[in-house]
C-alpha positions as MATLAB code, in Angstrom:
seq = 'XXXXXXXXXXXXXXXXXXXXXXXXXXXXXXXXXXXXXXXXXXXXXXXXXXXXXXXXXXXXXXXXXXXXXXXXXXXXXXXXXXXXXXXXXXXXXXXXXXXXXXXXXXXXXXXXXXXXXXXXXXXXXXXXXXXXXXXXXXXXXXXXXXXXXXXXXXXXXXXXXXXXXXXXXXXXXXXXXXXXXXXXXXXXXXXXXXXXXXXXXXXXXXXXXXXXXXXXXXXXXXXXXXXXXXXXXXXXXXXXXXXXXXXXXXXXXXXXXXXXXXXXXXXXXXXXXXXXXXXXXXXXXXXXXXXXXXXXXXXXXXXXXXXXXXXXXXXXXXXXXXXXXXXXXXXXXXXXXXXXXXXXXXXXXXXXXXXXXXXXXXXXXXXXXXXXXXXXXXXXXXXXXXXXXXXXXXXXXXXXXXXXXXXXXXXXXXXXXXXXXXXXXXXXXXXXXXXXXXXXXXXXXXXXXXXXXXXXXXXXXXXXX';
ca = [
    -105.482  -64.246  -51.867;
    -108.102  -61.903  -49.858;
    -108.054  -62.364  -46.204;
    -110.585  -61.446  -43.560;
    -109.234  -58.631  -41.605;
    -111.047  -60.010  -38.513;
    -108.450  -62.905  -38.131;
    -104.963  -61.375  -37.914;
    -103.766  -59.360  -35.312;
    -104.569  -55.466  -36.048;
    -101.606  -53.937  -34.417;
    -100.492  -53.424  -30.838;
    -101.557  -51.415  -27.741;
    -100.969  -50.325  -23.868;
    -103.348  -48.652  -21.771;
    -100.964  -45.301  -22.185;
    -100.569  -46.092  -25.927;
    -104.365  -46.817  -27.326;
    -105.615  -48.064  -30.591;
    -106.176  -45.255  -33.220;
    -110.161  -46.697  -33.093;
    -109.964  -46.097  -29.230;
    -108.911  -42.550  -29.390;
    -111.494  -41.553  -32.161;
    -113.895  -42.374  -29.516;
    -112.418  -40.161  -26.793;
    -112.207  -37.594  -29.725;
    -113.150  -34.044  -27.974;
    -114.400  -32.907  -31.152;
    -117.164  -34.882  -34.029;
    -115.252  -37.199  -35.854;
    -115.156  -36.504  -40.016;
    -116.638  -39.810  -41.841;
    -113.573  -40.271  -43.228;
    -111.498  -40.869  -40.191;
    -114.153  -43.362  -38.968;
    -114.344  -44.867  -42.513;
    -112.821  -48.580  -42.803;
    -111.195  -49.716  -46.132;
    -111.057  -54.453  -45.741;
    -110.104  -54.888  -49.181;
    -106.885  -56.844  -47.422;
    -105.016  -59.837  -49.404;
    -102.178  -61.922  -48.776;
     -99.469  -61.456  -51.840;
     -97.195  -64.220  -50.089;
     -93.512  -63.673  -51.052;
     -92.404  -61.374  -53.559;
     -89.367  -62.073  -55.808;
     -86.487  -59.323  -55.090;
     -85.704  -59.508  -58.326;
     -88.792  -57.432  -59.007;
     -86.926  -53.900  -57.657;
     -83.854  -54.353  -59.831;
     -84.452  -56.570  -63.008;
     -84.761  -54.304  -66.052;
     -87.096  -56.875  -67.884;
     -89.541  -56.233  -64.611;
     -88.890  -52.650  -65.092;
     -89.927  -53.038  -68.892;
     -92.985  -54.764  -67.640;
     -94.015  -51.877  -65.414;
     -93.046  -49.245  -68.014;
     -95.566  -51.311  -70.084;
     -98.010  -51.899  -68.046;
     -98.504  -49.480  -65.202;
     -96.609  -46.107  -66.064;
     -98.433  -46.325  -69.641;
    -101.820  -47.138  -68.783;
    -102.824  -45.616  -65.257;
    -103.593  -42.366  -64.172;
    -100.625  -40.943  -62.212;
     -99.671  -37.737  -60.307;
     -98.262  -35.332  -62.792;
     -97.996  -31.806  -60.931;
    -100.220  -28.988  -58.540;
    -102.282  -26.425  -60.540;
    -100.905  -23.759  -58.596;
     -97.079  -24.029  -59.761;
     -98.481  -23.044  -62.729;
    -100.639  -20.411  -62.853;
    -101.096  -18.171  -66.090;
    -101.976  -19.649  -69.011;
     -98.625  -20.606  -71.295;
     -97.068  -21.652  -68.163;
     -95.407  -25.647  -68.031;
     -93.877  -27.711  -66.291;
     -92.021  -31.048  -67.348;
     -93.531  -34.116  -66.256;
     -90.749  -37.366  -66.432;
     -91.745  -40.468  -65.631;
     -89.185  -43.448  -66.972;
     -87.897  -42.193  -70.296;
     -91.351  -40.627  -71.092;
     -91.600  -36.860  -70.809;
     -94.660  -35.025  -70.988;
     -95.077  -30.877  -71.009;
     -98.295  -30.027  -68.489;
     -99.394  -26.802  -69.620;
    -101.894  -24.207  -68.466;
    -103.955  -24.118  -71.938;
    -106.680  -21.728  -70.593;
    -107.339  -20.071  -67.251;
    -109.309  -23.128  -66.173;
    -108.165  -25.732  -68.437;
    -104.897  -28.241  -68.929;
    -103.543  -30.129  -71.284;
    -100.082  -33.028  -71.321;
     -98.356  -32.911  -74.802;
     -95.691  -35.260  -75.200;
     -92.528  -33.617  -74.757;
     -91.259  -33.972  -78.460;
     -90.436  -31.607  -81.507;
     -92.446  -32.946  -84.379;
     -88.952  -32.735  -86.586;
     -86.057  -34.080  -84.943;
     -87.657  -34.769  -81.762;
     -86.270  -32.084  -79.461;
     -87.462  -32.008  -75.970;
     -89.528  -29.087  -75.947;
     -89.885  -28.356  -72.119;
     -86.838  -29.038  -69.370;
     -88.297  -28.247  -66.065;
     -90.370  -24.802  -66.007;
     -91.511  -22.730  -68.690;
     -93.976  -20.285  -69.964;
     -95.422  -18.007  -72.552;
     -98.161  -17.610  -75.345;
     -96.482  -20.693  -77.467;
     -93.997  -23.536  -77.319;
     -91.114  -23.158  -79.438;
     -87.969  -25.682  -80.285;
     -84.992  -24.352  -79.517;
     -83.298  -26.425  -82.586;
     -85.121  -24.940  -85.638;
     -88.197  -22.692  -84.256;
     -90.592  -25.081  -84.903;
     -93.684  -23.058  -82.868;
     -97.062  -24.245  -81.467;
     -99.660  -22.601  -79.245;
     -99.963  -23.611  -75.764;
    -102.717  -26.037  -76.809;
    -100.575  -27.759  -78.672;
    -101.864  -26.503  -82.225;
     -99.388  -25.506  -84.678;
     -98.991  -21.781  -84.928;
     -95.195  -21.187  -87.057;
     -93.255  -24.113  -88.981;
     -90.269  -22.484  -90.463;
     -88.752  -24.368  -93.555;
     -91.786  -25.880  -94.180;
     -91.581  -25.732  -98.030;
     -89.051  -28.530  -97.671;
     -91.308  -30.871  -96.336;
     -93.917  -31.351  -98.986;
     -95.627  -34.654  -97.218;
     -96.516  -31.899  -94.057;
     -99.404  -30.381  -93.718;
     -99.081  -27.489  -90.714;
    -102.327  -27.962  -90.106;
    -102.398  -31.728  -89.403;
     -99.357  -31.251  -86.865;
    -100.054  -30.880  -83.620;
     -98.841  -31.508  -80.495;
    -100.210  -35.085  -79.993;
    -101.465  -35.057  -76.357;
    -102.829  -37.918  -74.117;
    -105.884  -37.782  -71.136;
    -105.535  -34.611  -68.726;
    -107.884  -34.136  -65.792;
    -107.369  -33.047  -61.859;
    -108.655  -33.483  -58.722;
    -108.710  -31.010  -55.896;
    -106.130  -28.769  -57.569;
    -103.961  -31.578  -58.452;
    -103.111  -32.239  -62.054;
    -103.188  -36.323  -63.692;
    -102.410  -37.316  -66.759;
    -102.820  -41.011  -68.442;
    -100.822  -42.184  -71.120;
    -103.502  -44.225  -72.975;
    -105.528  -42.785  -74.635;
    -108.186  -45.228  -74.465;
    -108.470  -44.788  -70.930;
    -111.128  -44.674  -68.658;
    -112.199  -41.226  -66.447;
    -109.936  -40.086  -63.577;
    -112.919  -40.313  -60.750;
    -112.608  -44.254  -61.431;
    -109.082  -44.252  -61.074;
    -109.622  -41.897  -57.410;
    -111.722  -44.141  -55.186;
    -112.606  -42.998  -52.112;
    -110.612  -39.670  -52.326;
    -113.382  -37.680  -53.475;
    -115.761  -38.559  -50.780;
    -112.885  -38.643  -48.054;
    -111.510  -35.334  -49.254;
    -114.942  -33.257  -50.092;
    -115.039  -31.328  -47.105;
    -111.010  -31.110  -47.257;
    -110.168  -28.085  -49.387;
    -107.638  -29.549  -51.469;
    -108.305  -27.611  -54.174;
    -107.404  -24.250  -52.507;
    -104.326  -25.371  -50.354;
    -100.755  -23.995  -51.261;
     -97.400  -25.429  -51.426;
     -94.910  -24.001  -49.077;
     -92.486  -26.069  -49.268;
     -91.252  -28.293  -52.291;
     -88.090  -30.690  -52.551;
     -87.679  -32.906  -55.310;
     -84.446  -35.718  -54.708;
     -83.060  -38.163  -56.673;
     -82.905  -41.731  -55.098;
     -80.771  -44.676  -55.232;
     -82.939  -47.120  -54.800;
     -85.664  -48.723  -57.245;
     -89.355  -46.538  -57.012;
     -90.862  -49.354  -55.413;
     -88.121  -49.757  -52.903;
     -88.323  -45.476  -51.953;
     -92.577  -45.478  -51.891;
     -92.799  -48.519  -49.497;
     -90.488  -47.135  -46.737;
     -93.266  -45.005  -46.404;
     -96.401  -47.304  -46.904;
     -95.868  -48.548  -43.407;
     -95.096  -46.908  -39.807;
     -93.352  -49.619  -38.077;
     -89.780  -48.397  -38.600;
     -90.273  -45.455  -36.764;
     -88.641  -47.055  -33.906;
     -85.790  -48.138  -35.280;
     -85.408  -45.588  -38.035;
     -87.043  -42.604  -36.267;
     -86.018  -42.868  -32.357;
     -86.367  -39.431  -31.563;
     -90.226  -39.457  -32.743;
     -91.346  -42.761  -30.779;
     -91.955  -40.958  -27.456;
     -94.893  -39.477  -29.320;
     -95.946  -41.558  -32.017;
     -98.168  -44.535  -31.746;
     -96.029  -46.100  -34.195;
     -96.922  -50.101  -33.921;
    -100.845  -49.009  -33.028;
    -101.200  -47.597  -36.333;
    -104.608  -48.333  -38.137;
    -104.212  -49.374  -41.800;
    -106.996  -49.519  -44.416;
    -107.089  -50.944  -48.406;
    -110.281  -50.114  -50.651;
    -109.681  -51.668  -54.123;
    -111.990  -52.161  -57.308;
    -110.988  -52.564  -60.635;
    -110.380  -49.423  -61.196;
    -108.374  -48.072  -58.010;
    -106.451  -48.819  -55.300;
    -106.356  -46.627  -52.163;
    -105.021  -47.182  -49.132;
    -104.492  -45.443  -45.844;
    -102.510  -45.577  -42.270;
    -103.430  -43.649  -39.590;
    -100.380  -42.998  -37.150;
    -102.289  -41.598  -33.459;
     -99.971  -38.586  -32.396;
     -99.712  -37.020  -28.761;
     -99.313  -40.747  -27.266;
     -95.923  -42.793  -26.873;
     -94.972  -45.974  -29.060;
     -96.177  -49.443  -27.639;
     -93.380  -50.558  -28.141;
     -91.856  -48.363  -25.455;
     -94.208  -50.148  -23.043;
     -97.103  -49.768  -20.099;
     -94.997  -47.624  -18.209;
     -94.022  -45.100  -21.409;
     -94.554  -41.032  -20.229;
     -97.569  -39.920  -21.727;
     -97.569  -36.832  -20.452;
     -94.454  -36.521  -22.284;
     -95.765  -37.341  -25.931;
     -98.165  -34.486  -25.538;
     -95.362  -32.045  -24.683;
     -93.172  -33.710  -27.685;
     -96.124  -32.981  -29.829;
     -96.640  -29.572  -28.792;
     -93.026  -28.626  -29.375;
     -92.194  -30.347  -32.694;
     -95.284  -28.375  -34.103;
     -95.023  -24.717  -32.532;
     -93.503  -22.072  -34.648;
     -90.085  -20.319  -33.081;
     -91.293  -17.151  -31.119;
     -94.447  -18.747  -30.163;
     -94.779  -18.886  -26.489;
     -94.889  -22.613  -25.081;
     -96.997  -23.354  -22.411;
     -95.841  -23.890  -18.697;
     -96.102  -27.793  -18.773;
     -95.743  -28.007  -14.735;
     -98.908  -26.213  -14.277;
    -101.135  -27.680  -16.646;
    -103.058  -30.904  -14.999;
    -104.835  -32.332  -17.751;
    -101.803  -32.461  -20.051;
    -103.236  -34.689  -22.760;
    -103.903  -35.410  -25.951;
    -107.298  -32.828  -25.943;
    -104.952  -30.440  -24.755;
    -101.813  -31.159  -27.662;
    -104.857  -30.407  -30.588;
    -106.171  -27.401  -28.597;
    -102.588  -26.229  -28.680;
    -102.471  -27.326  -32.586;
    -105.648  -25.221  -33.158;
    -104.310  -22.505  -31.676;
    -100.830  -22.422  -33.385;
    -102.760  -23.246  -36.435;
    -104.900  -20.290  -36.238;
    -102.112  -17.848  -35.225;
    -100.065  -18.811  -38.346;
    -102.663  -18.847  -41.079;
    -105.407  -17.196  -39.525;
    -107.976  -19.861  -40.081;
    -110.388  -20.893  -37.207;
    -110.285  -24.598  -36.436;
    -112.450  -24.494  -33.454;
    -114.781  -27.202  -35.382;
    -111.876  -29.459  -36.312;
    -111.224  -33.043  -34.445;
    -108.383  -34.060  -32.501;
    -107.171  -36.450  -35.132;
    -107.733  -33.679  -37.898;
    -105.443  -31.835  -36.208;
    -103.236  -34.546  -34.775;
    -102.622  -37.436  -36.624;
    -100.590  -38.675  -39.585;
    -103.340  -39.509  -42.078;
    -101.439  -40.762  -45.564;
    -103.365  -42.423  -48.468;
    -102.127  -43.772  -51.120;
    -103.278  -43.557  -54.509;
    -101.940  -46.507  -57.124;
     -99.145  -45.898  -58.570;
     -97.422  -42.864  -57.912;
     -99.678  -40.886  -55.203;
     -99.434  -39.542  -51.583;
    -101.879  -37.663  -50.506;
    -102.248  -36.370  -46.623;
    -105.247  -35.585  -44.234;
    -105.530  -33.245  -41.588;
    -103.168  -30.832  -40.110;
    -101.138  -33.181  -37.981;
     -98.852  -33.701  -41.383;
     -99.761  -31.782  -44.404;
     -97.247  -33.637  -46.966;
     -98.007  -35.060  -50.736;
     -95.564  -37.096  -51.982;
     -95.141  -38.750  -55.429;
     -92.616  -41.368  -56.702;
     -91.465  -41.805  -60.621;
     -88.789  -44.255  -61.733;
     -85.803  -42.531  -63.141;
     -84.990  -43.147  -66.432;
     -84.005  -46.635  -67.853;
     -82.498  -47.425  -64.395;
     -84.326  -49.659  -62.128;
     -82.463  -48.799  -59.241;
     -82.775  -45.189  -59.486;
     -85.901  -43.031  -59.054;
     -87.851  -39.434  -57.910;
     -89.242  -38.524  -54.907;
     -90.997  -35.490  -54.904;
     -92.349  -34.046  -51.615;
     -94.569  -31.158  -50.457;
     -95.776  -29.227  -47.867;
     -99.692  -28.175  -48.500;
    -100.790  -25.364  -45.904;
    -104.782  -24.504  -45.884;
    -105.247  -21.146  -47.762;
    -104.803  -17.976  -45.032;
    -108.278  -16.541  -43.612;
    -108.180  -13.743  -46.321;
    -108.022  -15.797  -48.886;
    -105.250  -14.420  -50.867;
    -102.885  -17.187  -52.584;
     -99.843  -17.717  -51.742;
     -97.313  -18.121  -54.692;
     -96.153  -21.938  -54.926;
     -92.846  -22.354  -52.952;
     -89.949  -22.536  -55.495;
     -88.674  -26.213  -56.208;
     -85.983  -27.254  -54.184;
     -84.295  -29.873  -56.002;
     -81.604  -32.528  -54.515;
     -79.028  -34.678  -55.963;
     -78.928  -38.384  -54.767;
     -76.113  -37.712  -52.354;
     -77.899  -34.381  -51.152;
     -79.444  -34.445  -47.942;
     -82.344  -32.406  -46.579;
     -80.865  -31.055  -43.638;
     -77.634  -29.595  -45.011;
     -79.498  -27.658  -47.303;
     -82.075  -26.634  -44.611;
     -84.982  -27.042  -47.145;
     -87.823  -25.917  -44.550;
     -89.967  -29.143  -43.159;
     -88.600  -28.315  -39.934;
     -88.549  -31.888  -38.069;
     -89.360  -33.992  -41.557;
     -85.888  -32.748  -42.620;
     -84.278  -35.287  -40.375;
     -86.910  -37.820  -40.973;
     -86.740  -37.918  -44.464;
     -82.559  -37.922  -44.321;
     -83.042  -41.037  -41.727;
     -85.884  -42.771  -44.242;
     -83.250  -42.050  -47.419;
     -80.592  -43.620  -45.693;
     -82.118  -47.205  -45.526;
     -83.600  -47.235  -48.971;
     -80.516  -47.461  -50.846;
     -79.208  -49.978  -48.785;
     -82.482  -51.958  -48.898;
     -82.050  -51.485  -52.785;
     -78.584  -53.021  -52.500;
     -79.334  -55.532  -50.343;
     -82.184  -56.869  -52.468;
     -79.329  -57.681  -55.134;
     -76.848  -59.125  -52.956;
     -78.943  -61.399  -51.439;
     -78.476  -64.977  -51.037;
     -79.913  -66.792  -54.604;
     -81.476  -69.102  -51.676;
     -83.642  -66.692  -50.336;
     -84.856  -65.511  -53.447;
     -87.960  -63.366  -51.671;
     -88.675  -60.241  -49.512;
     -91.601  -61.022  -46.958;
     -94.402  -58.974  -45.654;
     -96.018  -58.458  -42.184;
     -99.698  -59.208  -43.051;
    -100.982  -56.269  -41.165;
     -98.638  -53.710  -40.849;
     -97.449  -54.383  -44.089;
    -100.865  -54.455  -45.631;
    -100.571  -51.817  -47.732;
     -97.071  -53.268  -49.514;
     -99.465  -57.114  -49.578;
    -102.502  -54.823  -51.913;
     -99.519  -52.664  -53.356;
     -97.802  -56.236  -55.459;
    -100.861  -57.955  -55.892;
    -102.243  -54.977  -58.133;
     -98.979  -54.488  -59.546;
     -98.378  -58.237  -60.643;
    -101.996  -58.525  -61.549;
    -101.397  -55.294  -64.276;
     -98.085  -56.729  -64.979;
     -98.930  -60.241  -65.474;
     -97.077  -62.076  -63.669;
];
């Protein structure tokens, strides 16, 4: 059921914690359309079965519906850049190779030997063709057949009529998508608002410096909606609440029937609400500044500064910004260079805005298991001032009972916040099945939670149910 924003209750506030629309208008810098942009498309999706995180026949249903028919994160340009190169793509028990097919150009092949159905690409690989390791069966890198060994045994095979089959390949701002049907529809249906709210964004030419993939125990559903609302940072992220305007978080939905995209906008350099009127503000500025300033850099002497606020934190962000990649971001807003900016692209997409928290994230289920999945996380720095491309940071990749701190993976503070985030979702997994068969449901706040309310109803609407 759609709802009119304008009647619930859009989050909290205290004069030393404002609303994100407040601080856009004490901006120091012209606000970007997109920040300023609102997305109403909110509904109410009432109570959703638990069942719906653990019950394989639900899982079939998505397999069916969602993972085979929409256009879905797949994998950066940059991790693989000659042509030949590949990288495996897994999503459920489908695998697909994404290769580098020309110097501009990509294409997904399904992941199969055409004779005994060998899995032709585990992880990374590269080179002028695509060979099985089982009986050399050989294609080109666009999938055509170049070398079919033994082929005089198979007198119903033509080597010209077997090629790779591939399905729909396209990307957006050097990110690479794939669709499984190939009756689709174009990918810029599928994106929404991203191209308009990303134009002036870069995306395209950003590079990955950091890149963990972990294994999850918890359902995909369960592991992308711990992070489709900001409200546990309080309980789940103390240490951040002195500086994150946690529970005065803006949240936006734009749907159409071909995408859902939706945002939150987490206001940085100002305390949680939830800590109160009487919350330090001069202390979430100097939080902010710390948590984001490289070791060696010189901090500021706090007890001298009289305007300590949240112009100053993202005049201090510029400035560590610029020293790091040498990029000028004189022009750039406070909340460009501030704030937690995370949309979310149906199903499987994360992308983030601004410079307060350059992550992309992307969640696939695991296999046959339903309470199992991926999460695949990256850090995306703007290219450095002479324009020379960084290589793509080497994948980091984490077992379910790996943590991100003990192997030091490099997102500095995130390390701890994703270890605190992975330790609820299992349990919310577990507790989903072990729940009273009286209270059959899990509930949703209808603001804060909006994103999980448009998240279901799309999902049950595909599924049919």
């Amino acid at each position: 059921m759609k709802i009119d924003i304008g009647t619930i209750q859009q989050g909290t506030s205290t004069p030393v914690s404002p609303t994100y629309q407040e601080l856009l208008k004490a901006d120091a810098r012209a606000v970007p359309a997109w920040a300023t942009a609102r997305g109403e498309d909110f509904v109410d999706v009432g109570p959703v079965p638990r069942s719906r995180y653990y019950d394989p026949a639900f899982a079939q249903l998505e397999m069916d519906n969602v993972w085979k028919k929409c256009w879905q994160i797949a994998a950066r340009a940059e991790e693989i850049p000659e042509v030949g190169d590949r990288v495996e793509y897994a999503v459920g028990t489908m695998s697909f190779i994404i290769v580098r097919s020309g110097p501009d150009s990509f294409k997904a092949l399904w992941n199969s030997c055409l004779h005994r159905g060998t899995k032709l690409c585990t992880d990374y690989g590269a080179g002028e063709q695509i060979r099985c390791p089982f009986h050399a069966w050989t294609w080109n890198v666009d999938g055509s057949p170049k070398h079919l060994p033994g082929l005089w045994d198979f007198p119903g095979i033509k080597q010209e009529k077997m090629a790779l089959p591939e399905v729909p390949c396209d990307t957006w701002g050097g990110n690479i998508f794939i669709n499984p049907d190939a009756g689709c529809g174009p990918l810029k249906d599928a994106l929404g608002v991203l191209p308009e709210h990303f134009k002036d964004y870069d995306y395209a030419n950003r590079w990955t410096a950091v890149h963990v993939r972990k294994k999850v125990r918890a359902n995909w559903k369960t592991t992308a909606e711990a992070f489709l609302e900001g409200w546990h940072l309080s309980e789940t992220h103390p240490q951040a609440q002195a500086w994150n305007g946690d529970s005065s978080t803006q949240y936006d939905v734009w749907e159409d029937e071909h995408a859902q995209v939706s945002r939150s906008t987490t206001p940085s350099a100002v305390p949680s609400p939830e800590l109160g009127h009487q919350a330090d503000a001069r202390r979430a500025v100097i939080e902010t500044i710390t948590s984001v300033t490289p070791p060696g850099m010189e901090l500021p002497d706090f007890d001298t500064i009289e305007n300590l606020d949240r112009a100053f934190a993202a005049e201090w962000r510029r400035k560590v910004l610029t020293a790091m990649t040498g990029v000028d971001c004189a022009d750039k807003s406070d909340t460009e260079m501030l704030d937690a900016a995370q949309y979310f692209m149906f199903p499987n997409f994360f992308p983030w805005h601004g410079e307060g928290a350059p992550l992309w994230y992307q969640f696939m289920p695991l296999g046959d298991d339903p309470n199992a999945c991926i999460m695949d996380v990256r850090f995306l720095l703007p290219m450095p001032a002479g324009g020379q491309r960084p290589p793509a940071a080497r994948r980091i990749d984490l077992d379910f009972d790996e943590t991100y701190q003990a192997h030091n993976v490099g997102f500095g503070l995130f390390d701890e916040v994703f270890d605190q985030d992975q330790s609820n979702v299992p349990r919310v997994q577990q507790g989903c099945q072990s729940g009273s068969p009286e209270t059959k449901f899990v509930n949703f706040g209808l603001y804060q939670e909006s994103r999980l309310h448009a998240f279901h109803a799309r999902l049950a609407r595909l599924c049919g149910v």
